[in-house]
C-alpha positions, -999 to 999 in steps of 0.1 A, spaced: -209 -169 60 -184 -154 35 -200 -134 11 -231 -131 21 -261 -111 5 -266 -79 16 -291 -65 -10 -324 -73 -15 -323 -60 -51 -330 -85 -79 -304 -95 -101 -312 -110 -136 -285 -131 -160 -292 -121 -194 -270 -119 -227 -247 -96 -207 -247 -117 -181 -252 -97 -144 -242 -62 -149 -246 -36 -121 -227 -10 -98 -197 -31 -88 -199 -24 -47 -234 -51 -50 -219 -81 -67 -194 -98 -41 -224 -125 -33 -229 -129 -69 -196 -133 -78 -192 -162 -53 -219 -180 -64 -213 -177 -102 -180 -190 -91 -197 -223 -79 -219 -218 -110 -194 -223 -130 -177 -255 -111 -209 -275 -114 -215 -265 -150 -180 -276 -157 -187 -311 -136 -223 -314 -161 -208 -304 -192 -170 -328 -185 -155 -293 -201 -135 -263 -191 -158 -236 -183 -148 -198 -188 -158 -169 -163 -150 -133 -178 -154 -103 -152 -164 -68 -170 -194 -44 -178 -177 -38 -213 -190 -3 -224 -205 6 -192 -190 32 -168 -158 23 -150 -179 20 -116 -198 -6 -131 -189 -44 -136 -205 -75 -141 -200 -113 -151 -207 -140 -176 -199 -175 -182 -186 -193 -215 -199 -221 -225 -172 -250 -240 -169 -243 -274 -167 -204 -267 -205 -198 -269 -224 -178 -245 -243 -198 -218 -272 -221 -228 -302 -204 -221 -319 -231 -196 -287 -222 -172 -291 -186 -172 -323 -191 -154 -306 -212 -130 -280 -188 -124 -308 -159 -117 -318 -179 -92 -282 -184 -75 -281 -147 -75 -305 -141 -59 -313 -168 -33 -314 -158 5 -284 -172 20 -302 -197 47 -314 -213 16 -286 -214 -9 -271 -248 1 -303 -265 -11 -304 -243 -41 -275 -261 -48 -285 -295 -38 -317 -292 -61 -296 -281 -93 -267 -312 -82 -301 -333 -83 -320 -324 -111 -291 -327 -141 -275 -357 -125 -244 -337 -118 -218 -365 -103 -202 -337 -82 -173 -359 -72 -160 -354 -113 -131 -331 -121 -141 -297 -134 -120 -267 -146 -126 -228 -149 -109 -203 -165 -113 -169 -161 -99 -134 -161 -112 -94 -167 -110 -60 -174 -97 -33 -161 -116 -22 -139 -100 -12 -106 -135 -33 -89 -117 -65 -111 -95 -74 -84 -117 -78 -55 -141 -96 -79 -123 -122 -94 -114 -130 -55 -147 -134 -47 -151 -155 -80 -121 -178 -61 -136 -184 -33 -167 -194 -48 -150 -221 -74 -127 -234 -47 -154 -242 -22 -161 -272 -50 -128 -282 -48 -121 -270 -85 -87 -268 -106 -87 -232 -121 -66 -209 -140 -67 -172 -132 -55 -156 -165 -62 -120 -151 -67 -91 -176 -74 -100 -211 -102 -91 -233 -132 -109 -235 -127 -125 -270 -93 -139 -258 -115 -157 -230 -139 -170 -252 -106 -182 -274 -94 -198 -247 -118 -217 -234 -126 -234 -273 -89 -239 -278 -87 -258 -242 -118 -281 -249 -104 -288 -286 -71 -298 -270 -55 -273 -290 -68 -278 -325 -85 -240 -327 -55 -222 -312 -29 -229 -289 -49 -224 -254 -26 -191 -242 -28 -155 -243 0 -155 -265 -11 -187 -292 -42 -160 -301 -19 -129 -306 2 -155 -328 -26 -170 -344 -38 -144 -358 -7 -124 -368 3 -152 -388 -30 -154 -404 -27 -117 -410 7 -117 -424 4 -147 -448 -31 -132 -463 -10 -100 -466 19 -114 -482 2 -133 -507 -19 -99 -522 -6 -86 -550 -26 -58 -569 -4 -37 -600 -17 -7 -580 -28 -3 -545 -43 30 -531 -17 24 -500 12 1 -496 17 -2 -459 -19 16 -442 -24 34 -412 -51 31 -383 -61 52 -355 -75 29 -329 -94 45 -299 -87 13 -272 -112 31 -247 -87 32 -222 -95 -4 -217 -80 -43 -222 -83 -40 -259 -56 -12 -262 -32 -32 -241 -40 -63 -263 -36 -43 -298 -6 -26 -289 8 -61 -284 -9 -74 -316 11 -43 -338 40 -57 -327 34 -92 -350 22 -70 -377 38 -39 -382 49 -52 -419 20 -45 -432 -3 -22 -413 9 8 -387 -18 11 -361 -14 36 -337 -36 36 -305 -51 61 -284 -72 63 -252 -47 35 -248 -55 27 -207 -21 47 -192 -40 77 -180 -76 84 -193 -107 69 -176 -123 38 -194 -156 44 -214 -157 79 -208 -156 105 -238 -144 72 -258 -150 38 -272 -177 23 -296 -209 25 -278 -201 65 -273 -186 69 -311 -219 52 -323 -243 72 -298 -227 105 -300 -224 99 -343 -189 114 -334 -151 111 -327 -135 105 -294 -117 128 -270 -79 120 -277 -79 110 -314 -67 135 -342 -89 142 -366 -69 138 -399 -90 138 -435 -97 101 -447 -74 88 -420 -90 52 -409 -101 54 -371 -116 26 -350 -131 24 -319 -130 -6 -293 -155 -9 -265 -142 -13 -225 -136 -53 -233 -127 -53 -266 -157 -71 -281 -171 -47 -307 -156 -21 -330 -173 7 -351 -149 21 -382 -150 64 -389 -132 91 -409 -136 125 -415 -136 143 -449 -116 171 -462 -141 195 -446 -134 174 -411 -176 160 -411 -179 128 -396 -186 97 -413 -192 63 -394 -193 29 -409 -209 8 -384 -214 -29 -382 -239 -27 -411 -208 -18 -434 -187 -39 -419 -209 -68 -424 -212 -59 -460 -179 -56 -463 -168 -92 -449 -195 -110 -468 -184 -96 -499 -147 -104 -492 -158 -142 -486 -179 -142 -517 -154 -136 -537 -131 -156 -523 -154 -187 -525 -163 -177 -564 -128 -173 -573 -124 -208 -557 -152 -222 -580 -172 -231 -548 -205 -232 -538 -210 -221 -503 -245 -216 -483 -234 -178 -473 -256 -157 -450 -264 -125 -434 -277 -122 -407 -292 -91 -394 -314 -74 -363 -346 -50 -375 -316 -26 -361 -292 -27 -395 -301 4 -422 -326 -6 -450 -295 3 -471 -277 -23 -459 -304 -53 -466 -311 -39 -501 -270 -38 -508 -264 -72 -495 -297 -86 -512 -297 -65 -542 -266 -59 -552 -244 -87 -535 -269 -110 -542 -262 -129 -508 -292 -145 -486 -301 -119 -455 -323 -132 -424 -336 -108 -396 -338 -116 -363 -342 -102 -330 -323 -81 -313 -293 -96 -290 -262 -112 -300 -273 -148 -289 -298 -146 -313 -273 -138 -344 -255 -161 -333 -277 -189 -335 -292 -182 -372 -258 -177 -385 -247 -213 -376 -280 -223 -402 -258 -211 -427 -222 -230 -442 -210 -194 -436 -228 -168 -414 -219 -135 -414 -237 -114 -382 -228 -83 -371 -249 -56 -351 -252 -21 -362 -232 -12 -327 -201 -32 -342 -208 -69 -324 -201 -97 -345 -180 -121 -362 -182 -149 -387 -191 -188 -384 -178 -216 -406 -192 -248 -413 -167 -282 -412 -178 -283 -449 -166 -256 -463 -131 -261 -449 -131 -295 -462 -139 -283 -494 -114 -256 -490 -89 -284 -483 -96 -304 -509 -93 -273 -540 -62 -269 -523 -48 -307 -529 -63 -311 -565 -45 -276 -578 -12 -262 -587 13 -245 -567 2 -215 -594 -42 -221 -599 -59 -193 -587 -84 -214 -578 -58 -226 -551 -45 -191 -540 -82 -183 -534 -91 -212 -514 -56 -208 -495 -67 -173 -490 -100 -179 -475 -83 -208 -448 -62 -177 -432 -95 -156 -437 -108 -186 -415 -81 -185 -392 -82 -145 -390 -115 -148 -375 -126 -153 -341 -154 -178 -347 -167 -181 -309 -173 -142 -302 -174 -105 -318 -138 -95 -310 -126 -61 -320 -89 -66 -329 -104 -97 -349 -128 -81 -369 -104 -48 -372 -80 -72 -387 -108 -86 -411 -120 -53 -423 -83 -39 -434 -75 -78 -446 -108 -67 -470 -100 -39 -477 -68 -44 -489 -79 -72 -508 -100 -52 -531 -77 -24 -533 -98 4 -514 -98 30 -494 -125 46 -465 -144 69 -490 -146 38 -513 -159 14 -485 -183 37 -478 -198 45 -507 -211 8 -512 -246 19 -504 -255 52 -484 -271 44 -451 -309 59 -455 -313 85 -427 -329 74 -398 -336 81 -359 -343 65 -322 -364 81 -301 -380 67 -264 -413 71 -254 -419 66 -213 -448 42 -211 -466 32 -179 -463 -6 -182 -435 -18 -212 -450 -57 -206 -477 -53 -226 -462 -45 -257 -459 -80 -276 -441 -84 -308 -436 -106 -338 -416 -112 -369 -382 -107 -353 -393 -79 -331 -404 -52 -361 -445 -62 -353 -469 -50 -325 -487 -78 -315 -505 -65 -288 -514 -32 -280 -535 -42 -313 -543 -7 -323 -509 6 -326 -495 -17 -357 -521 -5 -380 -511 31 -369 -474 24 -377 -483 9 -413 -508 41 -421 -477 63 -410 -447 45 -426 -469 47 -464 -467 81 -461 -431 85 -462 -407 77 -494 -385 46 -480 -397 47 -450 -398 19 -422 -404 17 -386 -409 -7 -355 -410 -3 -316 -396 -20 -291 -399 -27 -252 -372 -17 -232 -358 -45 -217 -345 -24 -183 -376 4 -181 -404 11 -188 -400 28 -221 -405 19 -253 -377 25 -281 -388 38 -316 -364 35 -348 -374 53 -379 -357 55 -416 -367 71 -443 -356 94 -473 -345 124 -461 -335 132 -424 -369 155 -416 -393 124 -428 -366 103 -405 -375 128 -378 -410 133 -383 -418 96 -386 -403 86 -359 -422 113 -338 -453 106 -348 -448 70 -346 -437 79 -311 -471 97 -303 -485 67 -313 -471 47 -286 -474 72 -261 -519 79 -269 -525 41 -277 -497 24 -253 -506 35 -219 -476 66 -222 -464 82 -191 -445 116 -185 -443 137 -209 -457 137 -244 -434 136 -270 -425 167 -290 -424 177 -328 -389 177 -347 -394 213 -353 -393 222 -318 -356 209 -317 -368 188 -288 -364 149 -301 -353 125 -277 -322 109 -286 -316 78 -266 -282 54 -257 
């Protein structure tokens, strides 16, 4: 048969979807391609297929599906397309048959995928396979070949909603939001402003999102000059650059000048998250992750709903993952509703459609906003009761392009880059203002190599040990000794090690909680290898 399986290795679909060396997923590639033909054929929807490993290593790739309004797959389907993965080939035609049977799939309906990747040089041969696999249903299909992942996720919503989010093309995003961008920008006015036109370093990661923001500048070189580096002509994607290696290694990319209190952002490999940095006069590093740009976003959108005289249902939601800084900010200071759930972006996701206006964003830069039918209704209607000159109008005209600045189905970096300078401009500050909102309390990650990670249980959102029940009570004695300090652990989803995260007041108590909190696991959780090793000895395990 064509494409058959040739490893016995099992493959698992989780919130990234398969992800592995690229040489082992020809089979699965075919078979997420029929995947996606029959969920198409159940769901009477145009069904989207993206091909990347986003911040892994360039030898790497993987696949996910999107669902029809630009969400991730439903849950009960990812277990469904585990199994298709990894089903012997003598037995994949009644795999097939079962899943045709069991949701009453009429398999002689129309059905339509979408898909495209990254660029990786594997992407080619991939998507090929992908073909073969949707056109041994007999599917209609669009092969929209390298685009970013949010610009999949846009174009399969704008497809289903016949046009009504977006124009379903590459180019009806771009345009989309550059008109957004340009009429929010046109319409702030300050006396003052720290900058007239800004500037922005962007690190593309030599990947899809450079190519995509260099065409974006373009539309909106009126009002912002971005410059991009790691840009995809020569350097190698992911490596020395990008988000997840910005927020690991707390520090800048290779191939991006370091200029005092010059704005610098990175994308990852598919253009889905972005973390913000600058340096100060004395060139230190200073990051503002996706804690500060929550805080930053939710802000801008309170405002704009108080200035429309609205009342809105706004929340926050966070993983046990964001800084204690940020919470107490947003809670304290902001005075805006937080929730904490657990980690992974379908998660986020979900709470923050609870809210008329959910604001998620994980601290590695994931995240986006959601918006109720309601509150552009109510938007709508401020707008047709006021004068060309209320300002209860230009803020609720204001908010609308805020709405139609954001990518609603999917973090997207370019999205959320153009949110955070839309904010920024907006209340008239710079980096160094941004980031002195609140002051992220010091904290640190640390792995401890355990013999067997499924026995660690957890509870309330992933910051309780259930079971081992010694070890909680341990982690509660330690955390009281330390001035702000907080801790949980957490299974490793991939090995078996467990992951620590400490905060507290200073750096050392950071350090030295999270150790001994790690020495916990290690005596009381059935630790393997070596034992973990005092702060002082310079020895602390930082992990990825």
């Amino acid at each position: 048969m064509n494409h058959p399986k040739l490893i016995n290795q099992i493959l698992e679909y989780g919130t990234a979807g398969f992800r592995t060396k690229a040489n082992l997923l020809d089979h699965v590639l075919y078979r997420v391609g029929i995947l996606a033909v029959l969920r198409s054929k159940f769901k009477k929807a145009t069904i989207g297929v993206m091909i990347t490993a986003s911040h892994n290593p360039v030898e790497d790739n993987g696949v996910k599906l999107v669902d029809p309004h630009g969400e991730m797959l439903a849950p009960d389907w990812e277990v469904i397309a585990t199994d298709l993965a990894n089903v012997s080939d003598d037995r994949l035609s009644s795999l097939i048959d079962s899943i045709v049977h069991k949701w009453e799939i009429d398999i002689t309906s129309p059905s339509n995928v979408i898909f495209a990747r990254d660029t990786r040089p594997s992407g080619s041969s991939l998507s090929a396979s992908l073909l073969d696999g949707i056109k041994s249903l007999n599917s209609s299909f669009t092969d929209f070949e390298i685009l970013t992942t949010p610009q999949l996720h846009y174009l399969v919503h704008s497809i289903n909603t016949n046009g009504l989010y977006g124009t379903p093309t590459p180019e009806g995003y771009i345009k989309k939001l550059s008109a957004a961008f340009n009429q929010l920008h046109s319409n702030i006015k300050h006396e003052t402003t720290p900058f007239e036109k800004p500037r922005i370093f962007v690190d593309g990661a030599n990947g899809v999102g450079a190519l995509q923001v260099k065409k974006m500048s373009k539309e909106i070189e009126s009002y912002i000059t971005i410059e991009v580096f790691n840009d995809a002509t020569s350097g190698k994607l992911n490596h020395m650059c990008g988000a997840d290696y910005v927020k690991i290694q707390q520090k800048a990319p290779e191939g991006v000048p370091i200029i005092p209190y010059e704005r610098c952002a990175s994308f990852d490999g598919d253009a889905d998250r972005v973390i913000y940095y600058y340096f100060d006069s004395d060139k230190r590093f200073h990051m503002l992750d996706g804690d500060k740009i929550a805080a930053l976003i939710a802000g801008c959108i309170s405002d704009f709903c108080v200035q429309a005289g609205l009342s809105v249902d706004l929340g926050v939601v966070q993983t046990a993952y964001a800084n204690g800084a940020s919470t107490k900010y947003l809670t304290d200071t902001k005075m805006l509703k937080v929730a904490c759930v657990c980690t992974g972006v379908k998660h986020l996701h979900s709470k923050a459609q609870e809210f008329e206006v959910g604001v998620y964003f994980e601290a590695n830069g994931h995240g986006t906003v959601l918006y109720k039918a309601s509150v552009k209704q109510k938007l709508n209607q401020v707008i047709q009761n006021g004068s060309s000159d209320d300002s209860c109008r230009v803020a609720a005209e204001n908010l609308l392009n805020f709405i139609d600045l954001t990518n609603e189905t999917v973090g997207d970096s370019i999205s959320d880059m153009l949110l955070v300078e839309t904010a920024l401009k907006i209340k008239a500050i710079d980096v160094l203002m941004w980031d002195a909102m609140y002051v992220d309390l010091p904290n640190r990650q640390l792995k401890t190599q355990v013999c067997d990670r499924s026995i660690f249980v957890l509870t309330n959102a992933e910051q309780q040990v259930v079971k081992p029940e010694s070890i909680q009570p341990k982690i509660d004695e330690l955390v009281s000794k330390y001035k702000d300090g907080r801790s949980f652990v957490r299974p490793s989803g991939t090995e078996d090690v467990v992951r620590i995260y400490a905060e507290a007041d200073t750096q050392m108590n950071a350090d030295w909680l999270a150790y001994e909190v790690s020495l916990v696991v290690y005596e009381l959780g059935g630790g393997c290898g070596k034992k973990p090793t005092p702060p002082h000895d310079g020895k602390l395990l930082t992990i990825a």
